[in-house]
C-alpha positions as a Markdown table, in Angstrom:
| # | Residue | x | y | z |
|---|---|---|---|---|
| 1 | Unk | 0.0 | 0.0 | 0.0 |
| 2 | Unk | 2.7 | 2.5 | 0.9 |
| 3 | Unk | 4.6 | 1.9 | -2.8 |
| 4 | Unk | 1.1 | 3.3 | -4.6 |
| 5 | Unk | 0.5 | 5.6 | -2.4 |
| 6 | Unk | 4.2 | 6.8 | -2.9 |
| 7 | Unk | 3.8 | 6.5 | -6.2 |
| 8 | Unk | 0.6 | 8.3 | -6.4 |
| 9 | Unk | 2.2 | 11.5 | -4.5 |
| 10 | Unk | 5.1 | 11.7 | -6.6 |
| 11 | Unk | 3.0 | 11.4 | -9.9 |
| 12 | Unk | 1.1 | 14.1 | -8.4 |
| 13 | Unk | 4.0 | 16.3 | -7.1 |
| 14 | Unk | 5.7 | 15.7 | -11.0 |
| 15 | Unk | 2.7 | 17.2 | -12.5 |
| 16 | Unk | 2.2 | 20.3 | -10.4 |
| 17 | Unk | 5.9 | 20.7 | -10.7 |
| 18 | Unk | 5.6 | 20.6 | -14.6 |
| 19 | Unk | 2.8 | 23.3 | -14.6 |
| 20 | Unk | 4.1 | 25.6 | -12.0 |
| 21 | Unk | 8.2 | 25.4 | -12.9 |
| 22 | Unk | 9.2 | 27.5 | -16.1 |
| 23 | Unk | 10.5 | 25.6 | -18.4 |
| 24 | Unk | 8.6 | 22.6 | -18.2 |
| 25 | Unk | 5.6 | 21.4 | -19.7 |
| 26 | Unk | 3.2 | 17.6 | -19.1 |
| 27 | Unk | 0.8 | 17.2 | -21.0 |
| 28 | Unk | -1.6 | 15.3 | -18.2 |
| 29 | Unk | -1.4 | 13.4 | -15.0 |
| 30 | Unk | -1.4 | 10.5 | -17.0 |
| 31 | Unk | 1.6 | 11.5 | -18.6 |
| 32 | Unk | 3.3 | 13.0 | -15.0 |
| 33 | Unk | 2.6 | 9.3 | -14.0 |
| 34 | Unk | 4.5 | 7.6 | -17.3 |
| 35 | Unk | 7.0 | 10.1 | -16.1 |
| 36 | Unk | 7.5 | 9.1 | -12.8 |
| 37 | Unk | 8.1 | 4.9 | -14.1 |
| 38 | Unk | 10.4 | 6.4 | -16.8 |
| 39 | Unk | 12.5 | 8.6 | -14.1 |
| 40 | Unk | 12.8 | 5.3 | -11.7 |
| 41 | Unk | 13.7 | 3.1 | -14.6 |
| 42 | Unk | 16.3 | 6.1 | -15.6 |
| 43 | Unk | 17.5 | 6.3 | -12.2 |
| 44 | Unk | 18.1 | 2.7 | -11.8 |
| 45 | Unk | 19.2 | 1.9 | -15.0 |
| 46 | Unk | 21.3 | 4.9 | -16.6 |
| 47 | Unk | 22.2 | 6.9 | -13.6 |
| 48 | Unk | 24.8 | 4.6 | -11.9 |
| 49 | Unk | 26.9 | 4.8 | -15.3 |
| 50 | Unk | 27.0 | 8.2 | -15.1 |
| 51 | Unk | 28.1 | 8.3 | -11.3 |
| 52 | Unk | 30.9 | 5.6 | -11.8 |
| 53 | Unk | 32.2 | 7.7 | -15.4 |
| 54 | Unk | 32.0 | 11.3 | -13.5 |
| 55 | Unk | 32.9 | 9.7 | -10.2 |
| 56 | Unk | 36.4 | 12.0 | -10.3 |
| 57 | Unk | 34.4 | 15.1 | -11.1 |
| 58 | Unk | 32.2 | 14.3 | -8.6 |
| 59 | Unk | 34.8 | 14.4 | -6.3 |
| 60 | Unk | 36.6 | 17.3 | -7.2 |
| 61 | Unk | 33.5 | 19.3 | -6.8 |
| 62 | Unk | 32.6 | 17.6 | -3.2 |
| 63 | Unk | 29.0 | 16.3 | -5.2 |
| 64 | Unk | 27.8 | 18.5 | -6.7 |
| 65 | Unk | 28.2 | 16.9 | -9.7 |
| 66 | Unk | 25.3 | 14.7 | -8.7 |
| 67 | Unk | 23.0 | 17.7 | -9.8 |
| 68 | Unk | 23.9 | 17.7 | -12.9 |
| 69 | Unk | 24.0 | 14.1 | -13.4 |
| 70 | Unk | 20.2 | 14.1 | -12.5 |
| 71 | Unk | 19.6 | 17.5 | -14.8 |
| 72 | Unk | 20.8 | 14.8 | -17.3 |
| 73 | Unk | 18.2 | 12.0 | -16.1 |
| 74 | Unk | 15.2 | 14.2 | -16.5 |
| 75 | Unk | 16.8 | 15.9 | -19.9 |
| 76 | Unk | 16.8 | 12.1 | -21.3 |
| 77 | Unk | 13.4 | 11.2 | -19.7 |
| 78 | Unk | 11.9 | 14.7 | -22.0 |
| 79 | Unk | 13.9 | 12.9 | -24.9 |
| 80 | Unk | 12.2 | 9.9 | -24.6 |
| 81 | Unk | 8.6 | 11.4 | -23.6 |
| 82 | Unk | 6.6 | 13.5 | -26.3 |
| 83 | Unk | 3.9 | 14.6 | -23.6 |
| 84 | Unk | 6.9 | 16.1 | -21.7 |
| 85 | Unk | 8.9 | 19.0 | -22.6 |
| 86 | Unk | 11.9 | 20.7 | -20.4 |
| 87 | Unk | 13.2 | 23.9 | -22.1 |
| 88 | Unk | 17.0 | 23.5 | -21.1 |
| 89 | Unk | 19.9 | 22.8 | -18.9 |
| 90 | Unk | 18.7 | 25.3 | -16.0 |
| 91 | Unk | 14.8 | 24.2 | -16.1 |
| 92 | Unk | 16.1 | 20.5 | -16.1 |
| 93 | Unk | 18.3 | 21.3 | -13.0 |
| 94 | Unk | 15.7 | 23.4 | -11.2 |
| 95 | Unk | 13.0 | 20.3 | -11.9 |
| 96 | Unk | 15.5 | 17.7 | -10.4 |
| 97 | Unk | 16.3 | 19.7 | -7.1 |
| 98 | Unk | 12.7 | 20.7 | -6.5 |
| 99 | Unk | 11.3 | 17.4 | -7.6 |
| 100 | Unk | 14.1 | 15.3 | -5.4 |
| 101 | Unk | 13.5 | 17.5 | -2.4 |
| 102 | Unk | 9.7 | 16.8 | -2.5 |
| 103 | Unk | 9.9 | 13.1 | -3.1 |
| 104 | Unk | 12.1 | 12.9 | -0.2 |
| 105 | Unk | 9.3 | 14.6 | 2.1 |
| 106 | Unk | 7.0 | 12.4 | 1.1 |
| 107 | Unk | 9.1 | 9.4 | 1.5 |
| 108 | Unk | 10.0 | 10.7 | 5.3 |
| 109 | Unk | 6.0 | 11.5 | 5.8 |
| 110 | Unk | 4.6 | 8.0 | 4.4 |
| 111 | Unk | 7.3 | 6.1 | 5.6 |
């Protein structure tokens, strides 16, 4: 019960995000949850490639590599989505932070 209601608030949390952010556009809620399988697939699948390859820029810049890495994620996910649009580099990095910082709320709250 707690992994569809998590899963329910972050769909929800990705499409509010994606009508109130600049730069970023969902077509539906039915899209923002698409979105939210393709971001976990993209997390688990692509994002540990791209920690172990920037691992040393990672730690020349003490992490904060890690936001760009996941500016990436979300940049692919718009790729591969038509019903989701990011403008750029900057809206991609602002969605990430804000989206990550909410998720991790509702994970403390429902946990």
């Amino acid at each position: 019960m707690g992994f569809i209601l998590k899963f329910i608030l972050s769909a929800v949390i990705t499409y509010l995000l994606a009508n109130f952010l600049p730069g970023a556009q969902i077509d539906g809620f039915g899209s923002a949850m698409i979105l939210v399988i393709v971001l976990a697939i993209l997390n688990a699948v692509v994002k540990p490639i791209l920690q172990i390859i920037g691992l040393p820029i990672t730690i020349l810049t003490l992490g904060l590599f890690l936001f760009v890495i996941n500016a990436l994620i979300v940049m692919l996910a718009s790729y591969l989505m038509s019903s989701f649009e990011i403008d750029g580099f900057v809206s991609a990095l602002i969605f990430s932070v804000v989206l990550s910082l909410a998720t991790s709320v509702v994970d403390m709250i429902v946990d």
